[in-house]
Phi, psi and omega in degrees: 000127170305149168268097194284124158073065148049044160057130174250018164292151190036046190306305198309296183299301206269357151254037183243343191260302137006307203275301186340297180310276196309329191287331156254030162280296200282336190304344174279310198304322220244021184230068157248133199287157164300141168321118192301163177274162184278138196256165239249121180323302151344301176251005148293336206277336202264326180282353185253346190063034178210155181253077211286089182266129187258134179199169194280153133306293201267041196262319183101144129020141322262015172323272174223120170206165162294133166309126167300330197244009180203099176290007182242014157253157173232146180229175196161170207253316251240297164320304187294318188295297173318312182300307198303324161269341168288335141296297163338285179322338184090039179214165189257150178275143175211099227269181179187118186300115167220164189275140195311332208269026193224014176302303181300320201270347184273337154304339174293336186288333190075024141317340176173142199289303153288136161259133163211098222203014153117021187276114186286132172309082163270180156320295196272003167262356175281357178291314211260329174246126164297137183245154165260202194274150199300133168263021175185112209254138174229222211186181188244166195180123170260151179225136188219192183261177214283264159008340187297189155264142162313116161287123200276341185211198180277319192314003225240032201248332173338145193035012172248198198260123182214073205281156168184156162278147197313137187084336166238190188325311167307327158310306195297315199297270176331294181287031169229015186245158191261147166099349166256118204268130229247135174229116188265118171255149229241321183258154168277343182267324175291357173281349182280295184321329208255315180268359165306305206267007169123327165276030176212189184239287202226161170224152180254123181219176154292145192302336186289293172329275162336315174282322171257035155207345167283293151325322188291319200314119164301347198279323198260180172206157156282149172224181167067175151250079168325316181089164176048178213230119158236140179232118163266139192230132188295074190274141175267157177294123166357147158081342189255066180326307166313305177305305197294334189285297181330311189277347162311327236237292185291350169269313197321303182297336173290301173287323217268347164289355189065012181297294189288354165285288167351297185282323179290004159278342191298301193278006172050072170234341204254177230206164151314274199317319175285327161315300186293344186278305193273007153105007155278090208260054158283153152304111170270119164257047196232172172254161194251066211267021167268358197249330184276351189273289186340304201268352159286330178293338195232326183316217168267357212266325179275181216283210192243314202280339160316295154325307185280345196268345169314270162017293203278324158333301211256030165314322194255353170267310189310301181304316173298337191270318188294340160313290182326287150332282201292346152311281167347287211288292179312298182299340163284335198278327173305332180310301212308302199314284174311270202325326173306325195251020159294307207297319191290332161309288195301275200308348170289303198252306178304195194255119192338312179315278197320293153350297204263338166266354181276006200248276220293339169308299183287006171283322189289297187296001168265345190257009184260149161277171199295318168319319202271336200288331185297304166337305204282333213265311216273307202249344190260330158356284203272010136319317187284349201099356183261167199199082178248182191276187192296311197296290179312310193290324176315306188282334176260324148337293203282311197307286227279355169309323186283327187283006169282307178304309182312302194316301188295280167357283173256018162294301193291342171237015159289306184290346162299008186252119173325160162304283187014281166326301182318286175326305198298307156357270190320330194260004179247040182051009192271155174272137190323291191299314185287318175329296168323309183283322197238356173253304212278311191290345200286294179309316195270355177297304178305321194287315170307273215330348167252320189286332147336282208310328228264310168345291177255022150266336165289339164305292190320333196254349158319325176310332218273338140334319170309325203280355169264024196214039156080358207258156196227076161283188166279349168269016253209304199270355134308258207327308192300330185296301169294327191290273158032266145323312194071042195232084177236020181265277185319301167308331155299297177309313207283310174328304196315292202313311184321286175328286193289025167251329180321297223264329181296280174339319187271332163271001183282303170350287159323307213257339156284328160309303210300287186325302206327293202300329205286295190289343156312285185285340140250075167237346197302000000 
């Protein structure tokens, strides 16, 4: 019998060794239990005895950020606010990183009980979170460059350029006004970097935003009356009414002790408006040294030598984010691998059924992005009852998305192997799987093996996609970095530099591997 469609002797038996195969291919990926029911937030936080809160690093000043004098601690006005209610609860705080714009949908994962992160009390975000009462009221504040004209309000923002940050309150306002063309940054600090240099007319943030990084700047000046109220609010996960009364009870108790007055002067934050909300109108006459410590550490005053010794500091945080990566990246990429030269077996070799799903598989995942697939295992998931860690979602986020590329990769250097081969094989008696195994893959494994390698370098810089899934990598750990500082040409080179050492072993591998096989097969 000929071998049709790369022969369908001993189709039954090799698509019975086929189901087998897939069924402990998939059975790790699809066997995760359903979520236990959930027991009531409050006492879990009080039985482990941590109060876990999610927020961005790499939001900056005076929120949350990495210590200039120590990178493996974080301070922030934000930080002090988390300790501060966690002591009230009798617990201890332990903060957990996620990217700003995935804080609300990551309480759905129960990664972490709390969000607390500079997140303004709206309307529709409150349909969705329980939020408590604002631990912090601040105003809106425009900045333009120091040479403009004052703008005395937004109106007066019509036809121009205008940054601000993505998500927020300040965003919604510019995009409900006509004639204002609205540029959303992913950071609270680069629309300032972006109107010094020319390329916005003004930018709108929260006044806590503005004072550290709009102010300091010489280039820039405050102008206007923004004008509007933004209230920050704790959230809690839909429903967890008890957590959010608890955390009332413990601000209630905070402000009337003046504890939260205290850390917001430490950080030259606190305001009429927050006075007034917690009923305190006395005057601050006080000094700010966290805010004056923030602009010695980060400012123009420091030296070269400063600088370098930051630099040679943040070595071990950097290194630490390059494990992480180079972690991922390798375990995803062996995931691409098996799966890939299953889907490629199967759509060559398998039973139409079969065939047709290795087909319409690697089309829907090459044609979706890797972001949205990462979204769906993490945040969409545990709507259905599936519940995976950061770590689990990463690996299969990146694996089984590479395993499309993979699939094509060696679908293409199977067929690159003659027909020939095959036929003889079969007519020197061996079965379509040992042919397979032992004539056809070997050759196509060399052939694959530079678009593999090319493969899993575009992995390594793909990882840096995890971080909106709680994972802390090296571009992650840049960003916290630059952000900091305000430093993103050098902290970039050193990353840059990081990657492409990352990346040189393997491909030097690759290419010794390659000769082995190239002089292997013809000596074959």
């Amino acid at each position: 019998m000929p071998f049709r469609s790369r022969s369908r002797h001993g189709e039954r038996a090799g698509s019975a060794r086929l189901r087998s195969f897939l069924v402990l291919l998939v059975l790790p990926v699809l066997g995760v239990a359903a979520s236990a029911a959930r027991a009531d937030q409050l006492e879990l936080v009080r039985r482990t005895g941590i109060l876990r809160w999610g927020a961005d690093a790499e939001g900056g000043a005076p929120y949350v950020c990495l210590d200039p004098r120590d990178k493996t601690r974080l301070v922030g006005f934000e930080v002090e606010v988390a300790a501060a209610l966690a002591a009230k609860l009798g617990v201890q705080a332990r903060m957990v990183q996620n990217d700003w714009k995935s804080l609300l949908p990551g309480l759905d994962t129960n990664n972490y009980d709390v969000a607390l992160n500079g997140i303004e009390i709206t309307p529709d975000r409150a349909h969705t979170v329980e939020f408590t009462q604002p631990y912090y009221l601040s105003t809106l504040q425009l900045s333009v460059r120091r040479e403009d004209p004052d703008l005395p309000d937004l109106r007066a923002l019509r036809g121009k350029k205008v940054g601000t940050l993505e998500g927020s309150l300040a965003e919604r306002l510019l995009q409900a006004m006509d004639d204002v063309q609205v540029l959303s940054f992913p950071g609270q600090h680069t629309p300032y970097m972006d109107l010094a240099n020319g390329r916005c007319d003004a930018v709108l943030q929260d006044y806590p935003i503005a004072l550290y990084y709009g102010k300091p700047n010489p280039r820039l000046k405050f102008t206007g009356d923004a004008g509007g109220e933004v209230r920050y609010g704790v959230a809690c996960k839909k429903g967890e009414v008890q957590l959010a009364r608890a955390l009332n009870v413990a601000l209630d108790d905070l402000a009337r002790r003046g504890v939260l007055r205290s850390i917001y002067e430490r950080w030259g934050l606190w305001n009429e408006a927050t006075g007034k909300y917690f009923g305190d109108r006395r005057p601050s006459g006080k000094l700010a040294p966290a805010y004056e410590e923030f602009l010695r550490q980060t400012g123009q005053l420091r030296t070269l030598s400063d600088r370098f010794a930051d630099y040679v500091s943040s070595m071990p945080i950097l290194l630490r984010g390059a494990l992480t990566t180079l972690g991922i990246s390798s375990a995803s990429m062996a995931l691409a691998i098996v799966v890939g030269i299953a889907l490629a077996l199967l759509r060559l070799y398998g039973p139409r059924p079969l065939s047709v799903f290795a087909l319409l598989y690697v089309e829907l995942v090459r044609g979706t992005p890797l972001l949205i697939q990462l979204y769906l295992l993490y945040y969409g998931l545990p709507n259905l009852g599936i519940q995976l860690s950061p770590l689990a979602a990463a690996w299969l986020g990146l694996g089984l998305n590479y395993a499309a590329s993979e699939s094509e990769n060696y679908r293409a250097g199977i067929l690159s192997v003659p027909h020939g081969q095959m036929e003889a094989a079969l007519a020197l008696g061996m079965t379509p799987g040992q042919a397979i195994r032992h004539i056809i893959m070997p050759q196509a494994v060399r052939i694959a093996l530079p678009p593999v390698t090319n493969d899993f370098l575009a992995l390594l810089k793909d990882s840096s996609l995890v971080s909106v899934i709680t994972m802390v990598e090296l571009t992650k750990v840049y960003g916290q970095l630059a952000a900091t500082y305000n430093d993103y040409i050098v902290y970039g080179l050193i990353t840059a530099a990081i990657y492409f050492v990352m990346g040189l072993p393997f491909v030097r591998l690759a290419r010794v591997l390659e000769q082995r096989l190239a002089v292997a097969y013809r000596h074959a």
